[in-house]
C-alpha positions in Angstrom: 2.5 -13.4 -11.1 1.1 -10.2 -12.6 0.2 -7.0 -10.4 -2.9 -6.1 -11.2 -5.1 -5.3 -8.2 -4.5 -2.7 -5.4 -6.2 -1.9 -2.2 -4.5 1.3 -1.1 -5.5 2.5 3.0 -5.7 6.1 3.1 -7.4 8.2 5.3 -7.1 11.5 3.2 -9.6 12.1 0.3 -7.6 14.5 -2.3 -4.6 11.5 -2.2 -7.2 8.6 -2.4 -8.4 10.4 -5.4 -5.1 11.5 -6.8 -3.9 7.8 -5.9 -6.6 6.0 -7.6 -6.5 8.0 -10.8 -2.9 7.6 -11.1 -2.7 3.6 -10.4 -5.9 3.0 -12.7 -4.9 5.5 -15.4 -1.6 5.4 -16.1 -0.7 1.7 -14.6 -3.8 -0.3 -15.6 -4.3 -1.0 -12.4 -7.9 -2.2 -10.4 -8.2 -0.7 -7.2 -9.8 -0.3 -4.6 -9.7 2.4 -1.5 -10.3 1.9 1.8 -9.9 4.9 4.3 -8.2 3.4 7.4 -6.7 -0.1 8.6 -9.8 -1.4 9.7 -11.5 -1.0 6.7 -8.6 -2.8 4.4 -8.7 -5.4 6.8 -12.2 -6.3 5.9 -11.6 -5.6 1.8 -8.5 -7.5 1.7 -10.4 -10.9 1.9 -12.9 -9.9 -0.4 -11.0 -7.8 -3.2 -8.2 -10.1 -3.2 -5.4 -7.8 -3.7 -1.9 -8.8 -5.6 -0.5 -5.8 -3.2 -1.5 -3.4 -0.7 -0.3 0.4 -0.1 -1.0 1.0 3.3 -0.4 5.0 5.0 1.4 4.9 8.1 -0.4 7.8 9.9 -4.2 6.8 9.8 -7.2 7.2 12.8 -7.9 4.3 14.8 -5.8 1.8 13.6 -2.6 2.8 11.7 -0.2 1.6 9.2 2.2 -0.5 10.9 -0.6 -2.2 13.1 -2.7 -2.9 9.9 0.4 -4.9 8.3 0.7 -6.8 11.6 -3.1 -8.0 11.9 -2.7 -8.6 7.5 0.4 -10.5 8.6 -1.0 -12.7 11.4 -4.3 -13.4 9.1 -3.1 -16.4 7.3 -5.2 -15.9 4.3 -3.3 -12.2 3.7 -0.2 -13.0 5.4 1.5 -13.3 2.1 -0.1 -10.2 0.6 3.2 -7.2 -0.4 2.6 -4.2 1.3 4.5 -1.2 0.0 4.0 2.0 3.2 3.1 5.8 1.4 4.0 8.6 3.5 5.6 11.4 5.3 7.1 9.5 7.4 10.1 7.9 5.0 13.8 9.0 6.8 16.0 6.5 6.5 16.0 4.8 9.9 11.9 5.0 9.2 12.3 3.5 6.1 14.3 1.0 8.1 11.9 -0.2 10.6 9.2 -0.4 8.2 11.0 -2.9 6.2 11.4 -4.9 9.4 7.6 -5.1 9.5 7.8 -7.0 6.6 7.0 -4.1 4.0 8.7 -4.4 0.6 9.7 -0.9 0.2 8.5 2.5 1.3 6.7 5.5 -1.0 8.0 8.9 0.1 4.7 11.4 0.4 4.5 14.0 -1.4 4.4 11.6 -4.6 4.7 12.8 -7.9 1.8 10.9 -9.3 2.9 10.8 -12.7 5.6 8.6 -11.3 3.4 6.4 -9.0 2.4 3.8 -11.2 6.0 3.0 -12.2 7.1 3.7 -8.7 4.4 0.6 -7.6 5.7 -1.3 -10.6 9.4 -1.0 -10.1 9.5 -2.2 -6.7 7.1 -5.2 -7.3 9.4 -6.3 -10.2 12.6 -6.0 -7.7 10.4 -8.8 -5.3 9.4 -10.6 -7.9 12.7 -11.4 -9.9 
């Protein structure tokens, strides 16, 4: 299956914007942004995402809770989710993986590299 559409949750303008550009740009990719966990609940039925980029520290309803309300939805429960942010030590890392997310993003990101980044670790779950 190809990757071609993204919803990306992030509560922080400059990275949506930085995000988006990147994805679309240089990977081809559609996206779509959604600024919390809420709001990516309601777009993920709609936009129909091949994978989802969820931040882990977002208002309201963060990261980790989002991909456990996309996980008990069964119409997204089978949805990737890679986690972007701040948050990536190893034992983080870790526990986010035991969520069910494929891999994790370290924020900062060099966004010259995100696209591939995205790529490379949907092509490692999808061999």
């Amino acid at each position: 299956m190809p990757l071609e559409r993204i919803l990306y949750a992030e509560d922080e303008p400059d990275i949506q914007a930085v995000a988006k550009l990147a994805l679309e740009l240089l990977g081809g990719f559609q996206v779509r942004i959604c600024a919390n966990g809420q709001e990516a609940l309601q777009a993920a039925g709609d936009f129909r995402p091949d994978l989802i980029l969820l931040d882990v520290m977002m208002p309201g309803m963060d990261g980790p809770s989002t991909l456990g309300h996309l996980r008990a939805d069964p119409s997204t429960a089978g949805i990737p989710v890679i986690f972007l942010t701040a948050k990536a030590q190893l034992d983080e890392v870790a526990s986010y993986q035991s969520l069910g997310a494929l891999n994790v993003i370290a924020k900062p990101f060099d966004p010259m590299a995100l696209a591939a980044q995205v790529r490379q670790i949907w092509d490692a779950a999808h061999v």
